[in-house]
N, C-alpha and C positions, 0 to 999 in steps of 0.2 A: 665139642667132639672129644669123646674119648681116648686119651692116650695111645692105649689100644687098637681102634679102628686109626689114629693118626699112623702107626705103626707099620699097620696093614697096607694102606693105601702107599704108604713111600713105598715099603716091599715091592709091593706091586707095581708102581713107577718104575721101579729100577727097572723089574724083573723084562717090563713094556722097552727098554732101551737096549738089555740083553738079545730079545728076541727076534728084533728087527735091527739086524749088525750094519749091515750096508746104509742102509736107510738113517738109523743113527749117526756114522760117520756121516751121510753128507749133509745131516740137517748142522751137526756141530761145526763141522767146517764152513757151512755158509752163515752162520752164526759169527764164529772164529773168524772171518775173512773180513763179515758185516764190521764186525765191533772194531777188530784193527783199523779200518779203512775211516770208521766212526770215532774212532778215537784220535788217530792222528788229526782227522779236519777237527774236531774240538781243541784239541790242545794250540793248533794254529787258530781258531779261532777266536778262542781266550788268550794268546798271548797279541793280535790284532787290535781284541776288544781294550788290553794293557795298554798297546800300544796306542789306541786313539785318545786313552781316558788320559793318557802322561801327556798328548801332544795336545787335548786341547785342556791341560792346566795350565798350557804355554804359551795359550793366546793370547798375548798384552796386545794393546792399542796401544801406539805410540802417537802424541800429540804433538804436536811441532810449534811452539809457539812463533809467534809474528817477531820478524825481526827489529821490529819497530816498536814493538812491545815493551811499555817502561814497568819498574819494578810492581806499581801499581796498578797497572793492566793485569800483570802475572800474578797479582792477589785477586784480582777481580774472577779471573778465568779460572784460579784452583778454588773459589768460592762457588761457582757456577760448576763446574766438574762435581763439589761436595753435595751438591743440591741434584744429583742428578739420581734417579733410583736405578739400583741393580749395577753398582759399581761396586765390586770388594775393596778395594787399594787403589791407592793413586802415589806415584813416586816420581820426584821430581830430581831431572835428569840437568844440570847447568852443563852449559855448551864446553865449560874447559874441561870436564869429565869425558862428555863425548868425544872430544878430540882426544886426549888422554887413552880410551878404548880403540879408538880407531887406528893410531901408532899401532897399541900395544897387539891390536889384532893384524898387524899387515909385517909384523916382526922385522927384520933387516931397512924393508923397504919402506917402515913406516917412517925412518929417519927424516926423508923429503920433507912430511910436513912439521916436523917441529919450528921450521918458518913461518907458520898459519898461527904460532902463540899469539902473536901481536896483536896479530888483524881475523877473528878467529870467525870462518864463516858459517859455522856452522851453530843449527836453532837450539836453545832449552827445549826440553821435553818435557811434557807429562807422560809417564807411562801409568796407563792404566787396566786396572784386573776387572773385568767382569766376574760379578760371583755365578750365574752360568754363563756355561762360554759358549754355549747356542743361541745367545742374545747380544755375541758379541759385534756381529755386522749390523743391527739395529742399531745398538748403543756405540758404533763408530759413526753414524750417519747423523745421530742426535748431538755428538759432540761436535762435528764436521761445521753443524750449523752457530758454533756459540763464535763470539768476537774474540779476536785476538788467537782467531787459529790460525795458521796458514797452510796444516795438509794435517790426514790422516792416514796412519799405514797402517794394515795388520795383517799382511801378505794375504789378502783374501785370496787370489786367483790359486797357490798353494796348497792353504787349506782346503778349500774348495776339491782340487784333486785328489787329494789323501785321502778325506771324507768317501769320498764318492770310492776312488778304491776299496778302504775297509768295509765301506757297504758290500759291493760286491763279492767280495772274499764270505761275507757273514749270507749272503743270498744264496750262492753255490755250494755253502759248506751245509748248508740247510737243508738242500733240497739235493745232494746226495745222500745225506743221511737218512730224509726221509724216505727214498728209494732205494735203499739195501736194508730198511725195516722192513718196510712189507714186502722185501725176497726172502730175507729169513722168516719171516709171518709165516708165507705161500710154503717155503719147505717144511717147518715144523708140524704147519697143518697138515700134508700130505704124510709126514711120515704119523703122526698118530690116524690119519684115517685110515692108513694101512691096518694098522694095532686094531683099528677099530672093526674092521672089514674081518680079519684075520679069526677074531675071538667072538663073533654074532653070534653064535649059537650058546657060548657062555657067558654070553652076557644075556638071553634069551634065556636061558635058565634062573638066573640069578632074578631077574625081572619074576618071572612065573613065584619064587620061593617068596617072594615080597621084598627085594632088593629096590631101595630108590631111587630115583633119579641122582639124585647127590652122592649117593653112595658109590652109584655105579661113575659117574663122572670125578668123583675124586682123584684117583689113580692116575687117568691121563692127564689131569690141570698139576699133578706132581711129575708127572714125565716131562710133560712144557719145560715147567721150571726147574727142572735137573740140565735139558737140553740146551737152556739160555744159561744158566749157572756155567756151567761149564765149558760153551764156548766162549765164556768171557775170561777162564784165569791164561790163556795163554797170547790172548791180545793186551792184558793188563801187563806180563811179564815183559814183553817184546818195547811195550812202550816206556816199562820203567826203567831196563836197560836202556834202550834207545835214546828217549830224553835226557837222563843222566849223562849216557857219554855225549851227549850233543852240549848238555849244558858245560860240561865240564871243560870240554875242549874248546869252548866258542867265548866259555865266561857270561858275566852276565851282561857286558855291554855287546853292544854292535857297529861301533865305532860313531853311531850316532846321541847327542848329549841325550834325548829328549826320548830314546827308544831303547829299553831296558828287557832282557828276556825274562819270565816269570820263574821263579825256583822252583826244581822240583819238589822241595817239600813246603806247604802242602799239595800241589800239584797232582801231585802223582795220588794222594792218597784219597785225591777228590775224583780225582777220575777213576780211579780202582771204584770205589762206591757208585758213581755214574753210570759205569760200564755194566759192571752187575745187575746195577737196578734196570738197564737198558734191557739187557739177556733176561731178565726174569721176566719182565714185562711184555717184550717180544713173544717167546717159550708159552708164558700162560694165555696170550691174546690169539695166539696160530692153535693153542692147543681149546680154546673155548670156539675158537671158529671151527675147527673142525669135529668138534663134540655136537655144536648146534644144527652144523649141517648134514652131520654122517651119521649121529646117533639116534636108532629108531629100535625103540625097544616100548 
């Protein structure tokens, strides 16, 4: 395409969003309302999706060995652990260390058991990494079974509900978005078939002189995407202050070790691009829907 006719055709995009004033505002605004609404559920999405991928690099298995277990059973059993596929890591925990953390974590009140040095009842551990950690309830049943274990933890019942929440969070954030795309579709489309309705008799001319189909449909597939452009800078704005002062004043923890908020940069400068490509895509798909349905020349 020629410079020139590319030229023309913005011209005439524009001149299509001038014309129909009312019509314009509401498709940007339902755009504008779309995209903010679509952008906050992504950003909580993506900081969710952070949050499950940090909690489950935090799934260890902890092995418990048998307390009757002599030094050479516990060579036996980190040999059998070594031998097992789809293990990352295996670290071995001696029970005066365990005891040592469990003071240090009960602070004032952990003094009581500094009496338990002596006679110390608590097991060695193997703690072990799954290199995936969606394999990690298999690979705790497969150890469960070796000799010389006496329990296996890895908070399944826990996991289990966080999982299942972030699911849900990623289901509903999905399927409102996909339903304020096709409200902005339906508006964009109606406001160009107005355009379209409005101008039949010039575009019926244009047709008669040997005007194309492409040629004549150019114009409106550049109104689309002025109409999506544009309702995306002021949901981008809103959410780059907004995240910002959220991140700023909240930091980046949340008081939990294992759940860290995402920074806004690059954050923000991926959802700027997101959003856009969102609104363009929107603007030219409502704007080819109603080119294919309305335009009869």
């Amino acid at each position: 395409m020629k410079s020139r006719t590319l030229a023309r055709h913005v011209k005439e995009g524009g001149k299509n969003l001038v014309r129909n004033g009312w019509m314009t505002f509401a498709s940007i605004s339902a755009v504008t309302v779309m995209l903010l609404v679509v952008g906050a559920f992504l950003m909580i999405i993506m900081n969710v999706n952070h949050f499950a991928s940090s909690l489950e690099d935090d799934v260890q298995v902890r092995v418990f060995i048998d307390l009757t277990a002599t030094d050479e059973n516990q060579e036996e059993l980190l040999s059998d652990l070594q031998g097992i596929d789809g293990i990352d890591s295996i670290l071995y925990v001696p029970k005066d260390e365990g005891l040592d953390s469990l003071i240090a974590s009960l602070g004032d009140q952990g003094d009581i058991f500094e009496t338990l040095r002596d006679e110390n009842p608590l097991n060695d551990v193997f703690v072990v990494q799954a290199e995936n950690p969606q394999e990690t309830e298999a690979l705790a049943s497969e150890i469960e079974e070796l000799s010389h274990v006496e329990a296996v933890e890895y908070g399944k019942d826990i996991f289990e509900q966080l999982f299942a929440v972030t699911d849900f969070v990623r289901l509903v954030g999905f399927a409102v978005i996909i339903g304020l795309m096709f409200t902005a579709m339906f508006l964009i489309a109606n406001t160009i078939k107005i355009t379209i309705i409005a101008r039949k008799r010039e575009i019926q001319i244009m047709k008669l002189v040997g005007a194309t189909n492409g040629f004549i449909r150019w114009p409106f597939f550049i109104e689309g995407l002025l109409l999506g452009v544009l309702g995306a800078i002021i949901p981008i704005s809103l959410l780059l202050y907004g995240y910002n002062s959220f991140y700023n004043s909240m930091g980046e923890n949340t008081g939990l070790d294992f759940f860290t908020f995402l920074a806004p940069d690059p954050l923000i400068m991926q959802m700027a691009i997101l959003l856009i490509s969102i609104g363009a895509f929107v603007g030219i798909w409502g704007s080819m829907m109603s080119v294919r349905k309305f335009l009869k020349v």
